[in-house]
TILOBA-466348 format. One line per field, with one value per residue (C-alpha): residue number from 1; x, y, z. Coordinates in steps of 0.1 Angstrom, whole numbers, plus 5000, padded with zeros to 4 digits. Layout:
<atoms>
n [NUM; ...] $
u [X; ...] $
v [Y; ...] $
w [Z; ...] $
</atoms>
This chain:
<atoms>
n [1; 2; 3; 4; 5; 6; 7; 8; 9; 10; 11; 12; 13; 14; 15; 16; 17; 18; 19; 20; 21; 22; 23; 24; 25; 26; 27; 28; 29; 30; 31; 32; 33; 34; 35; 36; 37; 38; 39; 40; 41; 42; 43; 44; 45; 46; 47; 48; 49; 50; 51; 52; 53; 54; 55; 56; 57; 58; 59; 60; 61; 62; 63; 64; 65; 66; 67; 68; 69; 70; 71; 72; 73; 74; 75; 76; 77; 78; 79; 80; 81; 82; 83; 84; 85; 86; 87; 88; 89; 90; 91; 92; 93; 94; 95; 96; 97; 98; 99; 100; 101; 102; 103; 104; 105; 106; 107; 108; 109; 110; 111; 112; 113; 114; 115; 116; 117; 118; 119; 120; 121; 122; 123; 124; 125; 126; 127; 128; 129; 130; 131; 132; 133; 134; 135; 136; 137; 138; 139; 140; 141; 142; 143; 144; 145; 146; 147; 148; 149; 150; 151; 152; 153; 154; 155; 156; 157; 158; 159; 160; 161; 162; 163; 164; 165; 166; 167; 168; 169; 170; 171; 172; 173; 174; 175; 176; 177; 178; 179; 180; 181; 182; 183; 184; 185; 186; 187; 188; 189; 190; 191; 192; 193; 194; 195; 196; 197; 198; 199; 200; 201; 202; 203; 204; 205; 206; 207; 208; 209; 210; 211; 212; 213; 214; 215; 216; 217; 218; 219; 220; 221; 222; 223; 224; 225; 226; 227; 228; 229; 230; 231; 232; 233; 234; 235; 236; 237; 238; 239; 240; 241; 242; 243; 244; 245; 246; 247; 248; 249; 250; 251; 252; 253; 254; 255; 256; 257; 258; 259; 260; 261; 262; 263; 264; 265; 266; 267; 268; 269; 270; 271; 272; 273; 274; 275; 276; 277; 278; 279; 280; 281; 282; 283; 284; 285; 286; 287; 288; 289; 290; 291; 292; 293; 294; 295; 296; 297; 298; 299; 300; 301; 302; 303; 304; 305; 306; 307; 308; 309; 310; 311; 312; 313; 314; 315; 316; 317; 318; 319; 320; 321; 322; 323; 324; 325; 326; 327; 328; 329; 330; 331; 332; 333; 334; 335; 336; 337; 338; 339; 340; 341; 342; 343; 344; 345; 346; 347; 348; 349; 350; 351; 352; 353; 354; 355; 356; 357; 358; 359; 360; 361; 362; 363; 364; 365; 366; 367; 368; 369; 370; 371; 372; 373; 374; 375; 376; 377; 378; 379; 380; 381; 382; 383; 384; 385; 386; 387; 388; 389; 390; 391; 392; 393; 394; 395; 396; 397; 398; 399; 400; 401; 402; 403; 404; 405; 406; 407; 408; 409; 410; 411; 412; 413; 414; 415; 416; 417; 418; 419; 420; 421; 422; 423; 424; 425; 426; 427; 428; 429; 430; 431; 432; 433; 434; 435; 436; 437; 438; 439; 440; 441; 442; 443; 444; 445; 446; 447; 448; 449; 450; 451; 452; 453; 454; 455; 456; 457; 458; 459; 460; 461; 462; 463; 464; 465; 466; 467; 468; 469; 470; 471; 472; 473; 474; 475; 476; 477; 478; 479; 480; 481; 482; 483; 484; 485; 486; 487; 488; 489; 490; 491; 492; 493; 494; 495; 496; 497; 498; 499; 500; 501; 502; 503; 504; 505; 506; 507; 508; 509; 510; 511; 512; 513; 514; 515; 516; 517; 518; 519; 520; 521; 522; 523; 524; 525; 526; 527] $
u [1820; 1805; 1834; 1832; 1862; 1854; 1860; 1832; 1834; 1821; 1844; 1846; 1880; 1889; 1856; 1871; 1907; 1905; 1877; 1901; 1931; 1912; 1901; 1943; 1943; 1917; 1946; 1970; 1966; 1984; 1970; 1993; 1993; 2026; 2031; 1992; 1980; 1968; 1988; 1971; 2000; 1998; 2024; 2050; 2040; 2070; 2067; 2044; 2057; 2053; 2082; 2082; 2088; 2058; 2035; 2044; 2041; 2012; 1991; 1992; 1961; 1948; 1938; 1914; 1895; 1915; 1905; 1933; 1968; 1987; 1989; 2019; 2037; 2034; 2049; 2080; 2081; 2077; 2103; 2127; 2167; 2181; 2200; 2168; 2174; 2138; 2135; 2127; 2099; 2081; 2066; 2053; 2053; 2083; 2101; 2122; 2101; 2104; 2137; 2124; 2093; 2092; 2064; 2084; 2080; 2106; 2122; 2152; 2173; 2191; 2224; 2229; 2198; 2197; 2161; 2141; 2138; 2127; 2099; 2090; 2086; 2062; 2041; 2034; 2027; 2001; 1987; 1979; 1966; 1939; 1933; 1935; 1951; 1972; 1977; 1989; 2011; 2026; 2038; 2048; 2072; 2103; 2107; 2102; 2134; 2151; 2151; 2163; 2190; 2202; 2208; 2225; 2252; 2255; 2288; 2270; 2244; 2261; 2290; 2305; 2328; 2301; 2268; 2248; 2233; 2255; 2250; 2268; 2270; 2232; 2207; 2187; 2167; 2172; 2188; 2214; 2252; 2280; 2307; 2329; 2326; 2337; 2305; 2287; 2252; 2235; 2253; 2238; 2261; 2285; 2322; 2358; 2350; 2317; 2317; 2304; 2283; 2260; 2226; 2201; 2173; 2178; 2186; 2155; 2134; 2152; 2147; 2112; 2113; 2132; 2102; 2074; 2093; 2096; 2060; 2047; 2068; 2054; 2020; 2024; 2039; 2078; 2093; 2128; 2127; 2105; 2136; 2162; 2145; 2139; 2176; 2186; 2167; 2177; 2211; 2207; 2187; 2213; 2243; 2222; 2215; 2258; 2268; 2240; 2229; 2245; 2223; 2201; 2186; 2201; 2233; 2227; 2252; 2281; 2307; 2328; 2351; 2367; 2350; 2343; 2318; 2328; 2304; 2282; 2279; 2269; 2272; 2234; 2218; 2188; 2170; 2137; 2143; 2143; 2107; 2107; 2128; 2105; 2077; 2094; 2104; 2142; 2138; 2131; 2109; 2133; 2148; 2117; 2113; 2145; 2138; 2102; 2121; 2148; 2123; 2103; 2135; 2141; 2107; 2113; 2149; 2142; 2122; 2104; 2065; 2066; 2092; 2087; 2126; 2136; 2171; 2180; 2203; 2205; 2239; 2255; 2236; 2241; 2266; 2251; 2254; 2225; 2218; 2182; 2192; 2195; 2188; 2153; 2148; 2137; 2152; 2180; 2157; 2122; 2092; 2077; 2043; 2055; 2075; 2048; 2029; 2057; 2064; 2027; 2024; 2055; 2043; 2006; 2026; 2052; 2031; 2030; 1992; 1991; 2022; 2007; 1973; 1991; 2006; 1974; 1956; 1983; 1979; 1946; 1939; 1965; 1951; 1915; 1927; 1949; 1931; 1964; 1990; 2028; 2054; 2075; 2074; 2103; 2106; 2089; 2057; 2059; 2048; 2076; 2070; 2086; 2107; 2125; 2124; 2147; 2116; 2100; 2069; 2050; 2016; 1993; 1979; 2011; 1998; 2031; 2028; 1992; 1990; 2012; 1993; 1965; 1983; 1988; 1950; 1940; 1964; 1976; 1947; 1914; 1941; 1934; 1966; 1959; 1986; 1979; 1954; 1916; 1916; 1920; 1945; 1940; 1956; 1924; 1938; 1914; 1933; 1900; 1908; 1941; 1918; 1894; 1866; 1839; 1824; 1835; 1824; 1853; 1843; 1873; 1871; 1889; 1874; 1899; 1882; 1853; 1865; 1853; 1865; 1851; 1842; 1811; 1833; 1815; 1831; 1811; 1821; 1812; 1822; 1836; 1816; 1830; 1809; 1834; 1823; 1845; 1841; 1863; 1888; 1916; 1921; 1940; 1927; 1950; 1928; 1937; 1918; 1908; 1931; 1923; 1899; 1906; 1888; 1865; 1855; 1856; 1825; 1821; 1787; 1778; 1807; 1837; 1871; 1908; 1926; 1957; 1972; 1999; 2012; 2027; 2053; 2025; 1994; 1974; 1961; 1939; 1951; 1930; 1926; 1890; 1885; 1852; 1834; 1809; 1802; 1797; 1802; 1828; 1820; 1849; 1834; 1850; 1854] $
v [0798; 0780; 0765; 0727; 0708; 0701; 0674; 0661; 0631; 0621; 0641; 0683; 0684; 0673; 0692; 0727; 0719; 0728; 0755; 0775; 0769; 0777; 0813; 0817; 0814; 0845; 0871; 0854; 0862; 0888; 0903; 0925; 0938; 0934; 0945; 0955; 0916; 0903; 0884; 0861; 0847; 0836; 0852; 0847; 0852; 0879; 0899; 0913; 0893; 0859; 0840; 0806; 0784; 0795; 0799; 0765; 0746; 0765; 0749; 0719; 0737; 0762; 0739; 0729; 0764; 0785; 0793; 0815; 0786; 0797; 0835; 0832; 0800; 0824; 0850; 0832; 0811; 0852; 0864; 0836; 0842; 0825; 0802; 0791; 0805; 0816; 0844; 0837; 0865; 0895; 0922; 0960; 0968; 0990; 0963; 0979; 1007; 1037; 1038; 1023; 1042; 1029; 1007; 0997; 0963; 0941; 0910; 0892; 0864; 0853; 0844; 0813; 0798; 0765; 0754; 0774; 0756; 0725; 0742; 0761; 0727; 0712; 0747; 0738; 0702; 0711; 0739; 0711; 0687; 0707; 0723; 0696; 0719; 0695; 0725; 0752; 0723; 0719; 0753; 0753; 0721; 0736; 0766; 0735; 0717; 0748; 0753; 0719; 0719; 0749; 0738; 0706; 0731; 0759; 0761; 0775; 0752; 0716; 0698; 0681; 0654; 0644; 0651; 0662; 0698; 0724; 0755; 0780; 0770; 0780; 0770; 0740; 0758; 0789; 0822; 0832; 0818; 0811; 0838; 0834; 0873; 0882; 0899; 0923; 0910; 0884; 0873; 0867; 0866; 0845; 0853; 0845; 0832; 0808; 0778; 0753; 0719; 0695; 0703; 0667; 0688; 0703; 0668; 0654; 0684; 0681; 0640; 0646; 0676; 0648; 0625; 0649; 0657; 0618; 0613; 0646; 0637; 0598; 0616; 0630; 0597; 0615; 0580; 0587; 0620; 0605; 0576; 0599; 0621; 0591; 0578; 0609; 0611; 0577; 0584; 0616; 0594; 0569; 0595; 0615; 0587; 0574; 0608; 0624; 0599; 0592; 0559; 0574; 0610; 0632; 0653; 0686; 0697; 0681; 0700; 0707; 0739; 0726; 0749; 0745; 0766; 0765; 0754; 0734; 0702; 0694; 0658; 0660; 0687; 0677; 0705; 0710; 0691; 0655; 0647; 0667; 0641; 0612; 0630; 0636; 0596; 0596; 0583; 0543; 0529; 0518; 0556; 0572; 0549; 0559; 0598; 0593; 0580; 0604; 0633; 0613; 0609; 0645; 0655; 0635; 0647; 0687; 0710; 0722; 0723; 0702; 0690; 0706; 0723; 0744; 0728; 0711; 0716; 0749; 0770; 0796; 0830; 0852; 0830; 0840; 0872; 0889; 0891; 0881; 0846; 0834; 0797; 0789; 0817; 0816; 0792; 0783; 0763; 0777; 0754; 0751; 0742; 0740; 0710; 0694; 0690; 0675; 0651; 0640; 0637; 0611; 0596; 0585; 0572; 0549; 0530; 0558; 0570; 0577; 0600; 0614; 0619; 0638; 0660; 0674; 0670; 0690; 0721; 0719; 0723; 0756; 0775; 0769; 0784; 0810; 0815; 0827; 0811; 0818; 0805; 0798; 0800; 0797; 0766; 0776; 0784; 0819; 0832; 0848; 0888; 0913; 0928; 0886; 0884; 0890; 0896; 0930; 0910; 0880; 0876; 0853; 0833; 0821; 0798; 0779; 0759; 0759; 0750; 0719; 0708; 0705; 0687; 0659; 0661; 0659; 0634; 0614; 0613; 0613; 0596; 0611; 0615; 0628; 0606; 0623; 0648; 0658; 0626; 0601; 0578; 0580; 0564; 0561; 0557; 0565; 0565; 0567; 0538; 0556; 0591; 0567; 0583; 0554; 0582; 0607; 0619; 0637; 0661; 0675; 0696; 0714; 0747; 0756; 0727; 0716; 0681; 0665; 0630; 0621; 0593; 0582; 0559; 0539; 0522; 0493; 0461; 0437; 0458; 0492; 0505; 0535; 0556; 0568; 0594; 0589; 0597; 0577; 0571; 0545; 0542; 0522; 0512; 0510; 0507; 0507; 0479; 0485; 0468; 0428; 0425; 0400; 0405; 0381; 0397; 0427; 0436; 0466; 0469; 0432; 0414; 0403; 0418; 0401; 0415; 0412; 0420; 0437; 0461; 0492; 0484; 0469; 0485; 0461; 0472; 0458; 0465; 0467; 0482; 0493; 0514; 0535; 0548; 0562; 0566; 0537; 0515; 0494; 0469; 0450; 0424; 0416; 0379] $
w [3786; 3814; 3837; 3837; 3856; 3883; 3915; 3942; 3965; 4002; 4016; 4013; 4014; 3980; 3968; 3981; 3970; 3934; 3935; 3957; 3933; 3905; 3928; 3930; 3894; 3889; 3900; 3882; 3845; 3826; 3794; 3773; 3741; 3721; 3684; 3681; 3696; 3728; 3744; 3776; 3801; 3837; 3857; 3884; 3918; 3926; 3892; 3866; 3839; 3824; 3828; 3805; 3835; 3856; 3824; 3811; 3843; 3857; 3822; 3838; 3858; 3830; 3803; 3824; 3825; 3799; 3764; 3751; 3755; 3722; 3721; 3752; 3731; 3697; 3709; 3725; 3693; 3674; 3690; 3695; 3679; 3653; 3672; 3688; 3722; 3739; 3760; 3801; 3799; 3786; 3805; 3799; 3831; 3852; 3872; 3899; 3914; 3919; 3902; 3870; 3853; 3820; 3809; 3780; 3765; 3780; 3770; 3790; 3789; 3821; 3809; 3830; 3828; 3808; 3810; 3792; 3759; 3773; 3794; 3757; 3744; 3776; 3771; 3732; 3739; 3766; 3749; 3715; 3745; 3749; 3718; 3697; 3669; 3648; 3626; 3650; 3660; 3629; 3626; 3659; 3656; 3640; 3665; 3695; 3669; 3669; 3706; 3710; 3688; 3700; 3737; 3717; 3703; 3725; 3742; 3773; 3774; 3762; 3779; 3751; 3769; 3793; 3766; 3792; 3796; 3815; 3836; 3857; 3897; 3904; 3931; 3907; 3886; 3899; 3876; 3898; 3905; 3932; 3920; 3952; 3960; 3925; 3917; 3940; 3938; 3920; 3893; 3865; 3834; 3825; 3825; 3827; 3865; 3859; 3877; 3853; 3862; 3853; 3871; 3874; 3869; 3831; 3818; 3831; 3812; 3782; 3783; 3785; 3757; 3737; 3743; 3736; 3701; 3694; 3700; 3681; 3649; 3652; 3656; 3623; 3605; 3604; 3616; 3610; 3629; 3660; 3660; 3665; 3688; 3707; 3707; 3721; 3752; 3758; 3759; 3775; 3805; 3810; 3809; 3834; 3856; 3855; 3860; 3882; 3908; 3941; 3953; 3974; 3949; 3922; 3932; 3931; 3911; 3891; 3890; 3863; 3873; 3908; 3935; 3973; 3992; 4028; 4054; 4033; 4032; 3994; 3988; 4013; 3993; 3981; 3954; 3939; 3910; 3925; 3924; 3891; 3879; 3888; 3871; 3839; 3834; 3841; 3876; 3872; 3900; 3925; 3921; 3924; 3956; 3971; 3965; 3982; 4012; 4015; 4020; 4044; 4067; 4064; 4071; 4105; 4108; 4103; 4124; 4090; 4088; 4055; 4040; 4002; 4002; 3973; 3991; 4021; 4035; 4025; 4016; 4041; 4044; 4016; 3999; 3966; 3966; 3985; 4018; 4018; 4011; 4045; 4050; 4046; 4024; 3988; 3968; 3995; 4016; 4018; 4015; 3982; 3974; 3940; 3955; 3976; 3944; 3924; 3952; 3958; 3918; 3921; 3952; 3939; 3904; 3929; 3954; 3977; 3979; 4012; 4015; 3983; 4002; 4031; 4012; 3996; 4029; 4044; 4015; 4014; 4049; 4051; 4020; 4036; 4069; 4051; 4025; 4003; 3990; 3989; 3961; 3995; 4032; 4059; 4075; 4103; 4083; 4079; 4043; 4023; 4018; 3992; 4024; 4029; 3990; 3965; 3940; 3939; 3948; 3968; 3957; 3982; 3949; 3933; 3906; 3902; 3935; 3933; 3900; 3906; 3939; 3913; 3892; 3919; 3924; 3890; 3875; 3908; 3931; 3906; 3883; 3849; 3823; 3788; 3775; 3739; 3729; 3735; 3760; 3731; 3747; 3787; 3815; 3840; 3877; 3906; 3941; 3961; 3985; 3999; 4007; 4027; 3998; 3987; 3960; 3933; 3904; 3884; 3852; 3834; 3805; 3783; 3768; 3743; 3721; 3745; 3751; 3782; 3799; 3838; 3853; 3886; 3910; 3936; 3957; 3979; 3999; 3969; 3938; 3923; 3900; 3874; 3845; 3824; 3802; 3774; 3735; 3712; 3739; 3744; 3778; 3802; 3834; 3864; 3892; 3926; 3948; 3986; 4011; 4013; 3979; 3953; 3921; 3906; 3871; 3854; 3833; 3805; 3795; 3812; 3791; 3802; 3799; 3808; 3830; 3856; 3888; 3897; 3926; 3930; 3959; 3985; 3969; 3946; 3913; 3884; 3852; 3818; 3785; 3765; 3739; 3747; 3715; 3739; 3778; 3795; 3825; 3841; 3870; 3894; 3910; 3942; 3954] $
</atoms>
């Protein structure tokens, strides 16, 4: 099928950006045959295998230009246990060369990782976005229940004085923990000596699992199951927020077994997760605000080229058990692009355009004069390598950080959410005026049902002028007005619609609803 999405304006920088992600994305599918089916995934950047937490956030970009989105969710729904846990990945391909030959089919489960279930939820919700399947969906929905409940229950995944998700002493996200020497490498199990805490960043993706289960049960008329759903993730919010926040961003870890790692100062830390947080709805505004700011000081307070840190400050060199993870390496305070794109998403939502701006200004301009990408770089700007790594690999197109500095093109800058399915119910929020771009014309499209939603912007002294291509499609328009206009009117199709005025800490918005049976045109009229 003919690719479709795509993003032109006055100025080629935002016309190249997502042609060259979608060029990273070429080398990074994986197609495998397990029990006599294909199987299409999108893999991690330092390993032939599909891990649920790349795949699942790395659709944020491929339902844009990929046809195949279920066969990956089906199989970790096919192979998931009875108590609901999901794997991390699959893979049929020998892992730690040359002692390891076997191309065996492969499935693991990192003992102390805690958030896989809610990133097997986000990857079936996405994957019904754009397929519009309400009956894969439905048969989908208990294993996405099952998953849920089980992290509710599990004694290594549920804290049940503080209800809040738990985990072993990791770096955020990461699938490895502090042992205190007790373990000679990486330690991955759980044990006896596991230092248990609350990590900020699985609560906020099991809030928004919690939501996306609420709103798929109210999508098919289960009332009394979208309520609870909904009650829980409340709760779980505001316990996260009493227990997790420290005034200024989310603490990096809670702890719950007393522990003290020398030579760190942890109360500082600020991990991967924070602008994560934001983006998943846990963060209110004047939170989101404060996290913004706090990586803005520390990009002027560090000697860093960009200020995406898996974790900053980082912990002491090979603290965690391998020698490689020296600070600024990896996960213990290497740059991220997969952070730069969370943080530019949150900035364009919070009244930070411009920040979010420089951030894809900033990426774009290094993959066109690199022409690779890297799931992480040294602070000085060096590109990781499988030599720094503790990954048997470091491809130059990682998807994940890619993938997500599309998502803050896509979504924050052009300003199109899919707040449903198959664009039905769309939050329309062009951020031109903070690029310095008077014209765009954004076409998005998704193949795996051939749905399509754009819109022509125009921006002139007198008026902005949009042609939103639209079929049967609730949307709500939050649109961001050029420094020192006042709107007169707002016309659709010559009449007149109400509307109001708000802002976004000092940037001024319009604000109005329309449901569009068919393309058609909106006009602001400028005073």
């Amino acid at each position: 099928m003919k690719e479709k999405t795509s993003l032109h304006t006055d100025q080629p920088i935002w016309n190249a950006l997502y042609p060259a992600i979608r060029e990273f994305f070429h080398h990074n599918y994986l197609d495998v045959v397990m029990d006599a089916k294909k199987i299409r995934g999108y893999r991690s950047p330092d390993a032939r295998s599909i891990w649920i937490r790349d795949h699942s956030d790395m659709m944020r970009c491929t339902k844009y230009f990929e046809t195949d989105l279920t066969s990956c969710i089906d199989h970790f729904a096919e192979t998931q246990a009875q108590n609901g846990r999901i794997f991390d990945y699959y893979t049929v391909f020998p892992e730690k060369l040359p002692s390891e030959r076997e191309n065996w089919a492969k499935y693991v489960r990192v003992p102390v990782e805690a958030d896989v279930e809610y990133r097997f939820v986000k990857s079936a919700y996405l994957a019904w976005q754009a397929t519009g399947d309400d009956q894969w969906l439905a048969g989908i929905l208990p294993h996405l229940e099952k998953a849920l409940q089980y992290i509710l229950t599990h004694p290594w995944r549920w804290d049940n004085r503080r209800h809040l998700v738990k985990r072993p002493y990791t770096i955020d996200t990461w699938d490895f923990a502090y042992s205190a020497g007790r373990h000679e490498w990486l330690q991955m199990q759980i044990d006896e000596n596991t230092f248990w805490g609350i990590m900020h960043g699985d609560n906020s993706g099991y809030y928004e699992a919690m939501m996306i289960l609420s709103q798929l049960y109210a999508y098919f008329g289960k009332r009394k199951k979208a309520a609870e759903w909904l009650d829980l993730a409340k709760k779980l919010r505001r316990r996260m927020n009493r227990i997790c926040w420290n005034g200024r961003f989310y603490t990096h870890f809670v702890k719950l077994t007393p522990v003290t790692i020398p030579d760190v100062d942890e109360a500082e830390q600020l991990s991967l997760s924070n602008p994560m947080d934001i983006n998943r709805g846990v963060a209110d505004h004047a939170q989101a605000v404060s996290i913004l700011r706090e990586y803005q000081s520390r990009k002027q307070k560090t000697h860093a080229f960009a200020e995406w840190f898996s974790i900053d400050p980082p912990f002491p060199d090979g603290c965690f058990g391998d020698e490689l993870l020296v600070k600024g390496a990896y996960c213990n305070g290497g740059i991220m692009p997969l952070v730069g794109g969370e943080l530019a998403r949150a900035a364009f939502e919070h009244g930070y355009e411009s920040y979010g701006v420089a951030i894809l200004r900033q990426y774009a301009e290094m993959i066109a004069r690199d022409k690779a990408t890297y799931l992480w770089y040294f602070p000085d700007g060096r590109n990781s390598t499988a030599e720094s790594s503790t990954s048997p690999e470091a491809l130059p197109t990682d998807g994940w950080g890619s993938g997500a500095m599309a998502y803050a093109l896509i979504e924050g800058l052009a300003g199109v959410v899919d707040r449903q399915k198959s664009f039905r119910k769309v939050t329309l929020s062009p951020r031109w005026p903070s690029a310095g771009v008077a014209e765009a014309r954004i076409h998005l499209h998704y193949p795996a049902s051939d749905v399509s939603f754009g819109y022509d912007y125009q921006l002139t002294d007198s008026q902005l002028l949009l042609e939103v291509n639209a079929h049967s499609s609730d949307i709500h328009f939050h649109i961001q007005l050029p420094a020192g206009k006042r709107v007169r009117q707002v016309l659709c199709r010559d009449r007149q619609l109400p509307f109001r005025l708000s802002k976004v800490e000092s940037t001024p918005y319009v604000d109005f609803s329309r449901h569009m049976k068919s393309p058609g045109g909106v006009k602001i009229v400028f005073k």
